[in-house]
Structures are given as structure tokens and as C-alpha cells.
MARTOR-320331 format. One record per residue: residue number from 1; residue in one letter; x, y, z of N, C-alpha, C in turn. Coordinates in steps of 0.2 Angstrom, whole numbers, plus 2048, in hexadecimal, padded with zeros to 3 digits. Atoms other than C-alpha are relative to their C-alpha. Example, Ala and Ser with C-alpha at 12.3 -4.5 7.8 and 13.67 -1.06 7.14 Angstrom:
BEGIN
<atom><n>1</n><res>a</res><n_px>804</n_px><n_py>7FA</n_py><n_pz>800</n_pz><ca_px>83E</ca_px><ca_py>7EA</ca_py><ca_pz>827</ca_pz><c_px>804</c_px><c_py>806</c_py><c_pz>800</c_pz></atom>
<atom><n>2</n><res>s</res><n_px>7FC</n_px><n_py>7FA</n_py><n_pz>7FF</n_pz><ca_px>844</ca_px><ca_py>7FB</ca_py><ca_pz>824</ca_pz><c_px>7FC</c_px><c_py>805</c_py><c_pz>803</c_pz></atom>
//
This chain:
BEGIN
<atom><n>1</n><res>x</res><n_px>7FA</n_px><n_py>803</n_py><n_pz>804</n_pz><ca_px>6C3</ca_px><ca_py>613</ca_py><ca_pz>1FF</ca_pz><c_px>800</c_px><c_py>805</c_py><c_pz>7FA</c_pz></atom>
<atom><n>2</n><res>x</res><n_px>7FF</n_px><n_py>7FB</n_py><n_pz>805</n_pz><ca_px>6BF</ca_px><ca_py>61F</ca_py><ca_pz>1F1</ca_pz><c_px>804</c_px><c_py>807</c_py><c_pz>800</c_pz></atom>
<atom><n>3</n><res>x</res><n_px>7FE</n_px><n_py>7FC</n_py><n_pz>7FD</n_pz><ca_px>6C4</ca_px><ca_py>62E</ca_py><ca_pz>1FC</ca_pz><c_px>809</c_px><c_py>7FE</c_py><c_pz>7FF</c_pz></atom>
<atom><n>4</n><res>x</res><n_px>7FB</n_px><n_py>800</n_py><n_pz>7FE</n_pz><ca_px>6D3</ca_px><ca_py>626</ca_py><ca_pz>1FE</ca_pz><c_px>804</c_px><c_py>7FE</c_py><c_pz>7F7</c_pz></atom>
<atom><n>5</n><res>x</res><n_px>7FD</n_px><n_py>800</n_py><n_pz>808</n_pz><ca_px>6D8</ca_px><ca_py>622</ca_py><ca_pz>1EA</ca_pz><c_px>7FF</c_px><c_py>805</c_py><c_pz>7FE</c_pz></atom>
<atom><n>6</n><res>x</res><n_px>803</n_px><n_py>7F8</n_py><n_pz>802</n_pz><ca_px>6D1</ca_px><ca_py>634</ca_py><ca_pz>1E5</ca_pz><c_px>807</c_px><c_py>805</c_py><c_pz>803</c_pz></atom>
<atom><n>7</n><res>x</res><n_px>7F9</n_px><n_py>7FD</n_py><n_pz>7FD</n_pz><ca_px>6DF</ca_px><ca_py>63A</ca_py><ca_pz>1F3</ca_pz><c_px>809</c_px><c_py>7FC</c_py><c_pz>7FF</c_pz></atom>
<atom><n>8</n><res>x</res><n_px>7FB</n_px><n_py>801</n_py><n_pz>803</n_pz><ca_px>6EF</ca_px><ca_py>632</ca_py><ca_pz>1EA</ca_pz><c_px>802</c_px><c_py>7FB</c_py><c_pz>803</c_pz></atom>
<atom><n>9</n><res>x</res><n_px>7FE</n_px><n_py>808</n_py><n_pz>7FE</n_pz><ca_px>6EF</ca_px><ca_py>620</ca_py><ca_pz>1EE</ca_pz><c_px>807</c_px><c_py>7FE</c_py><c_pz>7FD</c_pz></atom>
<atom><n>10</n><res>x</res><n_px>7FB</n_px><n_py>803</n_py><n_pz>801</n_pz><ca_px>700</ca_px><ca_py>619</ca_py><ca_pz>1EC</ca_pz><c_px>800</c_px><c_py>7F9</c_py><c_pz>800</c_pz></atom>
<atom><n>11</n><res>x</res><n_px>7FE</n_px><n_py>807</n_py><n_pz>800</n_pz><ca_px>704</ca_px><ca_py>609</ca_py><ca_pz>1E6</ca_pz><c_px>7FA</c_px><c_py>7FD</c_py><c_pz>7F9</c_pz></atom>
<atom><n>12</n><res>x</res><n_px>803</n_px><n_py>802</n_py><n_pz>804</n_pz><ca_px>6FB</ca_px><ca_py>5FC</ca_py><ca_pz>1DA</ca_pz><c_px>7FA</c_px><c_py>7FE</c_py><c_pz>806</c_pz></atom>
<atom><n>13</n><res>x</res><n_px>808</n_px><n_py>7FE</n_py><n_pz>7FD</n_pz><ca_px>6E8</ca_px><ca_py>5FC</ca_py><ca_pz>1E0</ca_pz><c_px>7FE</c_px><c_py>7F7</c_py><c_pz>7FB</c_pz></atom>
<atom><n>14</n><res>x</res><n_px>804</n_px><n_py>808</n_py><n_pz>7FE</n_pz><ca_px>6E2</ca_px><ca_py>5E8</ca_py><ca_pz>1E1</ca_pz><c_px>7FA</c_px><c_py>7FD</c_py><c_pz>804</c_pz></atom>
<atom><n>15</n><res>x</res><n_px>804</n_px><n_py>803</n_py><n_pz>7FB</n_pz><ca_px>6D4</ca_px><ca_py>5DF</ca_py><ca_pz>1E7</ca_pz><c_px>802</c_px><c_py>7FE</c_py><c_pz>806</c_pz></atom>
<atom><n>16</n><res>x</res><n_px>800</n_px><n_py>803</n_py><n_pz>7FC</n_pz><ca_px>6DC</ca_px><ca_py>5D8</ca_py><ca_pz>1F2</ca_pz><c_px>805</c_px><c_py>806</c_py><c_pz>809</c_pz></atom>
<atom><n>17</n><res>x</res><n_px>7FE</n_px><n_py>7FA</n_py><n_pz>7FB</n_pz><ca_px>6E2</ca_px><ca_py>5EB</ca_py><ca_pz>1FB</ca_pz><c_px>7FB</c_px><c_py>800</c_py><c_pz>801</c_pz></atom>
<atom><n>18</n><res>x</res><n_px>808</n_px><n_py>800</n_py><n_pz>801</n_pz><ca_px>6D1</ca_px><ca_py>5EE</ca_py><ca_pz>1F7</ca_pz><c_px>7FD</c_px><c_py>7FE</c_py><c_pz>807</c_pz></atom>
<atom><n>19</n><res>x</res><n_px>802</n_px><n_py>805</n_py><n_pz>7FB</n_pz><ca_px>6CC</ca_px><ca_py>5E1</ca_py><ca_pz>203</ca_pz><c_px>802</c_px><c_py>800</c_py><c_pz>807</c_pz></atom>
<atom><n>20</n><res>x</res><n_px>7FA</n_px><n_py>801</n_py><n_pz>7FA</n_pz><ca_px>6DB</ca_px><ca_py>5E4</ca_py><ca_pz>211</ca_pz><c_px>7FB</c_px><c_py>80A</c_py><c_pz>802</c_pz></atom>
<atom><n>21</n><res>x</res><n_px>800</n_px><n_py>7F9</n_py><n_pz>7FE</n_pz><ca_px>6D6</ca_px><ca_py>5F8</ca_py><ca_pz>212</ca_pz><c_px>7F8</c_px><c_py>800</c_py><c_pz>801</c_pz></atom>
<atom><n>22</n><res>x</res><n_px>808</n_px><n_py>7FD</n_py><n_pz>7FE</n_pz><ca_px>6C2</ca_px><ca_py>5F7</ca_py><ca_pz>212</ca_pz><c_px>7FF</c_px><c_py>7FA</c_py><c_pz>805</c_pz></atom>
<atom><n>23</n><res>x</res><n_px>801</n_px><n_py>806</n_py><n_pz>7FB</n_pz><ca_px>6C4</ca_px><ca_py>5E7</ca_py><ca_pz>21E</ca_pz><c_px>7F8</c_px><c_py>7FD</c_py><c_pz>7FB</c_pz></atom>
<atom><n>24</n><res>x</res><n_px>804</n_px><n_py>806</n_py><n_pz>801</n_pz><ca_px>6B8</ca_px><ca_py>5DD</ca_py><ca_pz>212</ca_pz><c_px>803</c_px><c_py>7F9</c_py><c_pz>7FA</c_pz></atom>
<atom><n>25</n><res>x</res><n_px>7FE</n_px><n_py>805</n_py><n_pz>804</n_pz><ca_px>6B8</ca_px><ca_py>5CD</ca_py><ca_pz>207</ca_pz><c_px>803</c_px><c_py>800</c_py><c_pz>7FB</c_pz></atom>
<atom><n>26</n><res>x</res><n_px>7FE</n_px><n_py>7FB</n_py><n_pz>806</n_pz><ca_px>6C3</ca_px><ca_py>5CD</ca_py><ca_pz>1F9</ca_pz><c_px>7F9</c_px><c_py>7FE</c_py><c_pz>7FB</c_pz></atom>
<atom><n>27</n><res>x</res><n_px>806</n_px><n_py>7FF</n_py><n_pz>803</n_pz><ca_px>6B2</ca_px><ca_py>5C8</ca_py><ca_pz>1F0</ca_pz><c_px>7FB</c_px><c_py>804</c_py><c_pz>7FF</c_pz></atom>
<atom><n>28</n><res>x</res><n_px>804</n_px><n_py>7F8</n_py><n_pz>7FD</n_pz><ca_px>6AA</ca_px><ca_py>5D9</ca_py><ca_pz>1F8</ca_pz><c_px>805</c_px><c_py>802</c_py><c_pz>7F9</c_pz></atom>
<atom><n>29</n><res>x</res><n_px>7FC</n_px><n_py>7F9</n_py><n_pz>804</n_pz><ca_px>6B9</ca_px><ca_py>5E2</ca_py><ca_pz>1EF</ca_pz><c_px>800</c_px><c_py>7FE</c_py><c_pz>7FB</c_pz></atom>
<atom><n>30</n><res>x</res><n_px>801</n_px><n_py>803</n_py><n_pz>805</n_pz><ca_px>6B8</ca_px><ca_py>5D9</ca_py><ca_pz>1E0</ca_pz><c_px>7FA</c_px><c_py>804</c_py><c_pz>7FC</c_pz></atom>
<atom><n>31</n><res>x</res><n_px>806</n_px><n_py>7FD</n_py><n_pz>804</n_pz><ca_px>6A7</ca_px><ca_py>5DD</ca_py><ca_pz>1DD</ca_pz><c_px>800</c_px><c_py>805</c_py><c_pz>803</c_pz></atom>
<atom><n>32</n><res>x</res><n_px>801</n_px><n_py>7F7</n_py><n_pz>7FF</n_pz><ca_px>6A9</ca_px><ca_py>5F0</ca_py><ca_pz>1E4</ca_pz><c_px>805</c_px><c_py>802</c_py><c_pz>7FB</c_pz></atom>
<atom><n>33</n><res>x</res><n_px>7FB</n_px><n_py>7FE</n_py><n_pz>806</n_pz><ca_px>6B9</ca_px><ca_py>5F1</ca_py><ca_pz>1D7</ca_pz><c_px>7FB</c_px><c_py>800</c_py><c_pz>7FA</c_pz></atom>
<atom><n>34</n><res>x</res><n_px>806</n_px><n_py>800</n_py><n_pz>805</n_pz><ca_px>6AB</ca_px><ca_py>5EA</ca_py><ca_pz>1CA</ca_pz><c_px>7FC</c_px><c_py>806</c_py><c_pz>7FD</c_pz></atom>
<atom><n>35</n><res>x</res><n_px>806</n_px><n_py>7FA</n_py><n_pz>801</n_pz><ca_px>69F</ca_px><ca_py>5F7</ca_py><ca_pz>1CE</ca_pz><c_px>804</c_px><c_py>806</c_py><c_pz>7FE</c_pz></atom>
<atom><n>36</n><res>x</res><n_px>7FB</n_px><n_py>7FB</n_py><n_pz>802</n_pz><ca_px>6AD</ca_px><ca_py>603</ca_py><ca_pz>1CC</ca_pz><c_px>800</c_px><c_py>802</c_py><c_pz>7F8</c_pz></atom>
<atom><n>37</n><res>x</res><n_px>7FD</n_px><n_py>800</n_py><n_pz>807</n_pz><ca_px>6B1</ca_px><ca_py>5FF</ca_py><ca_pz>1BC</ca_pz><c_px>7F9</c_px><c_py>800</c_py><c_pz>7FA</c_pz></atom>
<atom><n>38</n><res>x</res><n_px>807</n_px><n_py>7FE</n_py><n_pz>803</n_pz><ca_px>69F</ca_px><ca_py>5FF</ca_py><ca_pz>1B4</ca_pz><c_px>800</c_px><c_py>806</c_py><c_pz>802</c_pz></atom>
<atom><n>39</n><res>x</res><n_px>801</n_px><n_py>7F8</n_py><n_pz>7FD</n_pz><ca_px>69D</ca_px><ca_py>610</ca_py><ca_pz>1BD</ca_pz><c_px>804</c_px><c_py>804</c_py><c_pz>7FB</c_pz></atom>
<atom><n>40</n><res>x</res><n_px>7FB</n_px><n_py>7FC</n_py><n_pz>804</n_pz><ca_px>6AB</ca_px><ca_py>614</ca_py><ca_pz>1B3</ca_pz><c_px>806</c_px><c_py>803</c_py><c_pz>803</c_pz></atom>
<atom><n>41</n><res>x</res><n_px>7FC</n_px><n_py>7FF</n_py><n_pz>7FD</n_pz><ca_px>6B6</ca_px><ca_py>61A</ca_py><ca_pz>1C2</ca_pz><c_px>807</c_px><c_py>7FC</c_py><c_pz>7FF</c_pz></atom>
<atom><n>42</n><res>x</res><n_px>7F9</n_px><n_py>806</n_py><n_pz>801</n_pz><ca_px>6C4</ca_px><ca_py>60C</ca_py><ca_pz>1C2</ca_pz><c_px>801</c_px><c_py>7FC</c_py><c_pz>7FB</c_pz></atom>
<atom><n>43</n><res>x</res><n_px>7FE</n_px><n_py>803</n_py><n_pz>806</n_pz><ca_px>6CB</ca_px><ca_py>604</ca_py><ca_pz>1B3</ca_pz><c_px>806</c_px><c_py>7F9</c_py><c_pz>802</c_pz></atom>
<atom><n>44</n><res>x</res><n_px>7F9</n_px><n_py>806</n_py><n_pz>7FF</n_pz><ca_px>6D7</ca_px><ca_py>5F2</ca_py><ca_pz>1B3</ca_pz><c_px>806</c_px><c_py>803</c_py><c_pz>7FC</c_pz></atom>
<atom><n>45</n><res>x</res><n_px>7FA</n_px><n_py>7FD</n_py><n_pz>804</n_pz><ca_px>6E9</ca_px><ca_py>5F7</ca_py><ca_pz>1AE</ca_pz><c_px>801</c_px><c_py>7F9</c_py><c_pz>7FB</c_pz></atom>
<atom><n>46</n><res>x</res><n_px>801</n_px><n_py>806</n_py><n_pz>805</n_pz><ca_px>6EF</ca_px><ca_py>5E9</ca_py><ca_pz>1A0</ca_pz><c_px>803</c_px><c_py>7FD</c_py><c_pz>803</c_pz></atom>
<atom><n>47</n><res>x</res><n_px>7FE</n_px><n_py>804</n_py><n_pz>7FC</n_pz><ca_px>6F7</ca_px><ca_py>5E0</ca_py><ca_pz>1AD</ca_pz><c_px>7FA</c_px><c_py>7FA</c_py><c_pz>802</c_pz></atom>
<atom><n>48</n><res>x</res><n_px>807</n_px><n_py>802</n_py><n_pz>800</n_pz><ca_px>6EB</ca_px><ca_py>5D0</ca_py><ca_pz>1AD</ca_pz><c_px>803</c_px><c_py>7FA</c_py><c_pz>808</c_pz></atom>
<atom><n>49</n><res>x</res><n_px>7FE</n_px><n_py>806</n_py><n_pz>7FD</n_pz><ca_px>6EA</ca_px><ca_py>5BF</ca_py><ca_pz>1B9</ca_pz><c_px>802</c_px><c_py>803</c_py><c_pz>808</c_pz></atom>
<atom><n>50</n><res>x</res><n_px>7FF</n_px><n_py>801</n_py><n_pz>7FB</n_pz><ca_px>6F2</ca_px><ca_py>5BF</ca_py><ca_pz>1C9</ca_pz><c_px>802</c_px><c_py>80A</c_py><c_pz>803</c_pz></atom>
<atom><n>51</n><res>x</res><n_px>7FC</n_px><n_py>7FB</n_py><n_pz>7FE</n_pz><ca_px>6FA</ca_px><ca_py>5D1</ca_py><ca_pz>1C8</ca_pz><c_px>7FA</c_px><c_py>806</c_py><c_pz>7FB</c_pz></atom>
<atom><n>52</n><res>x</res><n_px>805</n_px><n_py>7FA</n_py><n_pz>802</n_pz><ca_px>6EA</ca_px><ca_py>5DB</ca_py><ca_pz>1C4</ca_pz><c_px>7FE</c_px><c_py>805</c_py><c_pz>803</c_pz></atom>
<atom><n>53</n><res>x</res><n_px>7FE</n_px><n_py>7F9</n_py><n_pz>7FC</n_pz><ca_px>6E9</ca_px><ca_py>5EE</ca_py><ca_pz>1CA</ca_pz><c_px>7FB</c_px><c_py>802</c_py><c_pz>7FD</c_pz></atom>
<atom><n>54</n><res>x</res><n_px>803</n_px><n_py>7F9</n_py><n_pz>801</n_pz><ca_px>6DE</ca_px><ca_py>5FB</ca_py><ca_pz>1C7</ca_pz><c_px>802</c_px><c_py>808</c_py><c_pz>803</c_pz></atom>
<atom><n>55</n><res>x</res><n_px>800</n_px><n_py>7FA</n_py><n_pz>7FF</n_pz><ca_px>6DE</ca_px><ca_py>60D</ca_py><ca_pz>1C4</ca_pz><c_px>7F9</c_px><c_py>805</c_py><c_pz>7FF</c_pz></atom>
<atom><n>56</n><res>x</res><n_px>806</n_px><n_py>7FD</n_py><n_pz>802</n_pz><ca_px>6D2</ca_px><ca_py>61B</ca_py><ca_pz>1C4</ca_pz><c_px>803</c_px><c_py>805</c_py><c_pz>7F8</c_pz></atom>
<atom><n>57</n><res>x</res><n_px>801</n_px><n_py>800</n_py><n_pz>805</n_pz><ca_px>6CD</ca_px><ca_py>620</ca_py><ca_pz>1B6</ca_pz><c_px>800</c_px><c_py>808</c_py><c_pz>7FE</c_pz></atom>
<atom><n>58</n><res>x</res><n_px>7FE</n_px><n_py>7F9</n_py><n_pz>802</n_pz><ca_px>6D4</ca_px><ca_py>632</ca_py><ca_pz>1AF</ca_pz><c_px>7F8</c_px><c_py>802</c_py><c_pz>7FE</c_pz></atom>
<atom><n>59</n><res>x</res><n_px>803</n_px><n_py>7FC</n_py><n_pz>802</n_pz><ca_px>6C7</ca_px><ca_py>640</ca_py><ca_pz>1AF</ca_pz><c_px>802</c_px><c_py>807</c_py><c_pz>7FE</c_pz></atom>
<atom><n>60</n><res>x</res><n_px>800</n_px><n_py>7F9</n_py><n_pz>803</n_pz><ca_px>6C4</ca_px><ca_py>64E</ca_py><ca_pz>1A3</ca_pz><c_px>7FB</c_px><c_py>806</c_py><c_pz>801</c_pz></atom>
<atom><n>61</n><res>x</res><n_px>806</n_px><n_py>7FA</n_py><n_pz>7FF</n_pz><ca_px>6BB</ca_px><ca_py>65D</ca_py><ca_pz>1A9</ca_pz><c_px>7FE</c_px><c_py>804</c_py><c_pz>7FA</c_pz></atom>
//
């Protein structure tokens, strides 16, 4: 999955694609978004509730 956000994922990025692409629970992808996001990789955009997305999160070399 990360491979696949790293090479120019299109679209808004959801638990619930999360869920559909890595064939697991949306609870799996919940908590693998989570982990993301403590990692520091993935950030929630300001978009809250039903219509929550993530991106990754801009790196500076």
C-alpha cells in the first residue's frame, strides 16, 4: 500500500479504500492509517467525520 501512495496515488486516500485495496477490515486499516500517522508518514487533511482523507506527509531532504 505504501508503494502504491509513494507512486502518485490519485484520488482522496480513506480508510475505507485503505480497507477495499489491502483486502482487510476497515479496523485493520484504521489502525495501519494510525500507525502511519504516529510514524509521521500520513497526516489527516482538515476535512473531519464522515469525509476524512489522508495524505502523505511532505518530505524535506
Amino acid at each position: 500500500m505504501l508503494n502504491l501512495l509513494f507512486d502518485n496515488f490519485f484520488g482522496k486516500l480513506t480508510s475505507g479504500k485503505w480497507a477495499k485495496i489491502t483486502k482487510c477490515s476497515s479496523d485493520t486499516a484504521l489502525n495501519d492509517i494510525k500507525d502511519l500517522i504516529g510514524k509521521g508518514i500520513l497526516t489527516k487533511t482538515d476535512q473531519g467525520g464522515r469525509s476524512t482523507n489522508y495524505i502523505l506527509v511532505e518530505s524535506n531532504p
